[in-house]
C-alpha positions in Angstrom: -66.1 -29.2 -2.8 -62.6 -29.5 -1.6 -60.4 -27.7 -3.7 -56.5 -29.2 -3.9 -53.8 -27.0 -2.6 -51.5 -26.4 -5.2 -47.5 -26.9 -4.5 -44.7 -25.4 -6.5 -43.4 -27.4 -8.8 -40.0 -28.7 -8.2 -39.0 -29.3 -12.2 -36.8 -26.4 -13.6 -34.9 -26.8 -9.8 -31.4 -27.3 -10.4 -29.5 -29.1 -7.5 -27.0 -27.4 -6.0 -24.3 -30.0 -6.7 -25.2 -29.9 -10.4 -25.0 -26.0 -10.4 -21.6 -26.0 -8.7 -20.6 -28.1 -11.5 -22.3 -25.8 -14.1 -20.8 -22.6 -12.8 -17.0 -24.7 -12.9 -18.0 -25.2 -16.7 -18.4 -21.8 -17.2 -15.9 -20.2 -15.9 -13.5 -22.5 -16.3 -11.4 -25.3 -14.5 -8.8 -22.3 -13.7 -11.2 -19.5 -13.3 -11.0 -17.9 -9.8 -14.2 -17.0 -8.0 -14.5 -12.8 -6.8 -12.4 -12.6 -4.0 -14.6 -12.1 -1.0 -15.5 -8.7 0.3 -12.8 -7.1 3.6 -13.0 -3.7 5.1 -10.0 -1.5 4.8 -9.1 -2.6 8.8 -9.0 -6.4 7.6 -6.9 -5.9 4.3 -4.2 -3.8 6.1 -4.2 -6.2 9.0 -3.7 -8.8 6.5 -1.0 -6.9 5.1 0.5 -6.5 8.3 1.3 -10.5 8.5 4.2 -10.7 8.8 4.8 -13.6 6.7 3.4 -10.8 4.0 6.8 -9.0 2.9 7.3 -6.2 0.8 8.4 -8.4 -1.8 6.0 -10.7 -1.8 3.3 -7.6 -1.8 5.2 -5.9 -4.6 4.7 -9.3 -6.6 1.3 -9.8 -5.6 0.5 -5.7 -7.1 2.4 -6.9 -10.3 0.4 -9.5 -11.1 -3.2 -7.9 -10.0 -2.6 -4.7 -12.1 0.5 -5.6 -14.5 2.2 -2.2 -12.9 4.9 -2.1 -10.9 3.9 -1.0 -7.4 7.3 -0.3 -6.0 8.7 2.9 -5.5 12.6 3.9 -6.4 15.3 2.3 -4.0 15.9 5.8 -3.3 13.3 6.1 -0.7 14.8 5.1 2.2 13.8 4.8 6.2 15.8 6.9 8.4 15.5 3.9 10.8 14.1 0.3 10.8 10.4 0.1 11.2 7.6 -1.4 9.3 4.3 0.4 8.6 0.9 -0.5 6.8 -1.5 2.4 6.4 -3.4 4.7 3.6 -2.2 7.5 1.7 -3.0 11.2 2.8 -1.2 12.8 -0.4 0.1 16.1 -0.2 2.1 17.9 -3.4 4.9 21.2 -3.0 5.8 23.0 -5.7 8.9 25.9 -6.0 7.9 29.5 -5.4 8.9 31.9 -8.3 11.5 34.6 -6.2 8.5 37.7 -7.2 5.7 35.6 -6.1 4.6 37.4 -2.6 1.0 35.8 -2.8 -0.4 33.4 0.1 -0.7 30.0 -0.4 -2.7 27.4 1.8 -0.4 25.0 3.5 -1.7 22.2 2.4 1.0 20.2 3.6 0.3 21.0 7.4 -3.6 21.2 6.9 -3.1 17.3 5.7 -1.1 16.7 8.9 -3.9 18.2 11.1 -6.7 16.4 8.9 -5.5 12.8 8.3 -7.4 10.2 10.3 -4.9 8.7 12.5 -3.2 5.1 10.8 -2.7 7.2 7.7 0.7 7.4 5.9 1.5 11.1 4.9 2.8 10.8 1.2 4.6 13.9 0.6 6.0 15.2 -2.9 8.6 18.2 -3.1 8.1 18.4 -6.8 11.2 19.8 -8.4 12.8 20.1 -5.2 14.3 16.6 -4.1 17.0 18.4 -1.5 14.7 20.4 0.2 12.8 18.9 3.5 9.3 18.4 3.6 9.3 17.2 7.2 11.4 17.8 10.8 10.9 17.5 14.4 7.7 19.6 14.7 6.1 18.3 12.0 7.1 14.9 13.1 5.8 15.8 16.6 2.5 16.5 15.7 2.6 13.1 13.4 3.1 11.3 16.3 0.7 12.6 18.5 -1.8 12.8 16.4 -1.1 8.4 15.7 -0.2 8.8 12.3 1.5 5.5 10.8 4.5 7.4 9.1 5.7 9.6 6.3 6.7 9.0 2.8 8.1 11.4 1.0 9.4 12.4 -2.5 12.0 15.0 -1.7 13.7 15.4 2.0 13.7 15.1 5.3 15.7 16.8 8.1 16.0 16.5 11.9 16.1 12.8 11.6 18.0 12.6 15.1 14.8 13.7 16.7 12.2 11.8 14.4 14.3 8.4 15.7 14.0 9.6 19.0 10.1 10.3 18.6 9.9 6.8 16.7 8.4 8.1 13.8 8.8 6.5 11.5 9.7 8.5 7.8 10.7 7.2 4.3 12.5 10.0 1.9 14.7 9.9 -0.8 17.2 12.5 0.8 18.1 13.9 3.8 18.9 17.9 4.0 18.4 20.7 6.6 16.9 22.9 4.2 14.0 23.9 4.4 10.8 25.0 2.5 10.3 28.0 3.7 10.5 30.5 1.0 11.5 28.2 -1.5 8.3 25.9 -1.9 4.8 26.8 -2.1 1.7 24.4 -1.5 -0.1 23.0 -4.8 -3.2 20.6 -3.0 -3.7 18.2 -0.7 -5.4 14.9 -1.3 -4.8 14.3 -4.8 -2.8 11.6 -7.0 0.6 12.4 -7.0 3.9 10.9 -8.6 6.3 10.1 -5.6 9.3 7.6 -5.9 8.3 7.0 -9.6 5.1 5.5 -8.8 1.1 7.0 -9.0 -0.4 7.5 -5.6 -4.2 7.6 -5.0 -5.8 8.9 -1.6 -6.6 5.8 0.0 -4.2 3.7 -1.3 -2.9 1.5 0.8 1.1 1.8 1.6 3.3 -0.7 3.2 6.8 0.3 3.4 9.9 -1.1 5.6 13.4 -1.5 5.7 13.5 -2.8 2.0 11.5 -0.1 0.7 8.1 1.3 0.4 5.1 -0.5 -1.8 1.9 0.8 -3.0 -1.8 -1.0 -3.1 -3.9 0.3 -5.3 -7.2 0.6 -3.6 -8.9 -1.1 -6.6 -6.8 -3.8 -6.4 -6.2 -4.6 -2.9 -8.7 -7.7 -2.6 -7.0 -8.9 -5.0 -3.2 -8.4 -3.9 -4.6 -10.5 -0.2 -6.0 -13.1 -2.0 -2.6 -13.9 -4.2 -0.2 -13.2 -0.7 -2.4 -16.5 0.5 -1.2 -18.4 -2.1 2.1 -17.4 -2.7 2.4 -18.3 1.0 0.9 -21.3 0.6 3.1 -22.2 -2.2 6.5 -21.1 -0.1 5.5 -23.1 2.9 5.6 -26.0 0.7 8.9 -25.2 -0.5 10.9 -24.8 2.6 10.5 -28.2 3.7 11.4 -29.2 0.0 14.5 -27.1 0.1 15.3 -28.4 3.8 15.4 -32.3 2.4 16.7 -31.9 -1.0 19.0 -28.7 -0.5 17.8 -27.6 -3.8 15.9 -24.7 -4.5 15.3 -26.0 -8.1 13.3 -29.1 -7.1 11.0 -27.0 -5.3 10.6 -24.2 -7.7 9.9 -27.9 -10.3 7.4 -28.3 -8.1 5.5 -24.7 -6.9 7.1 -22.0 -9.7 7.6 -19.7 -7.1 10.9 -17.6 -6.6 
């Protein structure tokens, strides 16, 4: 006797339309869905748009984390250059006069260690006129294709770091130096520098209007809104261009 082949039922199915409606329902006409996945290489080339400006990247970390991701206006470039890269974090502390014990440089073992793209985010804690980078340093940077420097203190021999073209953001520039004065804390830890928290890994974009950091958690996010506010601004322009007025186009896209 023939026995019927049985087929799987197709009620309990949900159409695919009708679940793309569902899913709206749920999460809402506004909701957002996960921005997709990007490897560190595609969010800091998408950083490096240029179209993607420091302001616009400083906005976009505001509104991901509600933080401000800008560092003090103090931290300056000691020429024009733009750089995207991650944070290899490094931390200086001042050596008590009676202190003759050896420290680890972490500060050069960083240097030697940090995969080349990285940024080197220095912090002379407690010693903002002291430099925490010069020529040699600067040399071995360079060699070794490292993105740049940040740092939270000084830096010195700038004459040679423009001719090297590499490029360094500080908040002072002094010829002295840390020897004998500053002793090595750790290396590749979060650290304070320009008033703002910096993870290893973070991502840091920083050019001639200052330096901004992207929290690695939050990076996804911060691509995903520089779309849309570029979106939204070439809207505007043509707007502005026809109606010479700003305020009609910001009626229009709420973006400043």
């Amino acid at each position: 006797m023939h026995t019927p082949v049985s087929r799987p039922s197709r009620r309990g199915l949900i159409h695919p339309a009708l679940l793309s409606v569902l899913l709206s329902l749920v999460l809402g006409a506004g909701a957002a869905l996960p921005a997709r996945a990007m490897t560190p290489e595609q969010i800091i080339a998408a950083l490096q748009r240029p179209e993607n400006s420091t302001g616009n990247i400083a906005d976009a970390v505001e509104e991901a984390t509600g933080a401000r991701g800008w560092m003090s206006s103090d931290v300056k470039p000691i020429y024009d250059a733009r750089i995207v890269g991650r944070a290899a974090t490094a931390l200086m502390r001042p050596v008590l006069k009676n202190d003759n014990r050896k420290y680890q440089n972490h500060f050069l073992d960083i240097l030697d260690e940090a995969a080349p793209g990285s940024v080197l985010v220095y912090v002379m804690q407690d010693g903002l006129e002291i430099a925490a980078m010069g020529n040699l340093m600067g040399t071995t940077a360079k060699v070794r294709g490292l993105a740049g420097a940040v740092i939270d203190g000084a830096v010195r021999d700038i004459t040679e770091l423009r001719r090297l073209q590499f490029p360094v953001w500080s908040r002072r520039v002094s010829p002295a130096t840390s020897v004998g004065r500053m002793i090595s804390v750790d290396k590749q830890i979060p650290v304070k520098c320009g008033e703002v928290m910096v993870h290893p890994g973070d991502y840091i974009v920083a050019d001639a209007d200052g330096v901004v950091v992207v929290p690695t958690a939050a990076a996804l996010q911060v691509v995903e809104l520089l779309k849309k506010y570029d979106d939204k601004e070439s809207q505007m322009i043509p707007i502005i261009e026809r109606e010479k007025s700003m305020r009609k186009a910001l009626e229009k896209y709420n973006r400043y």
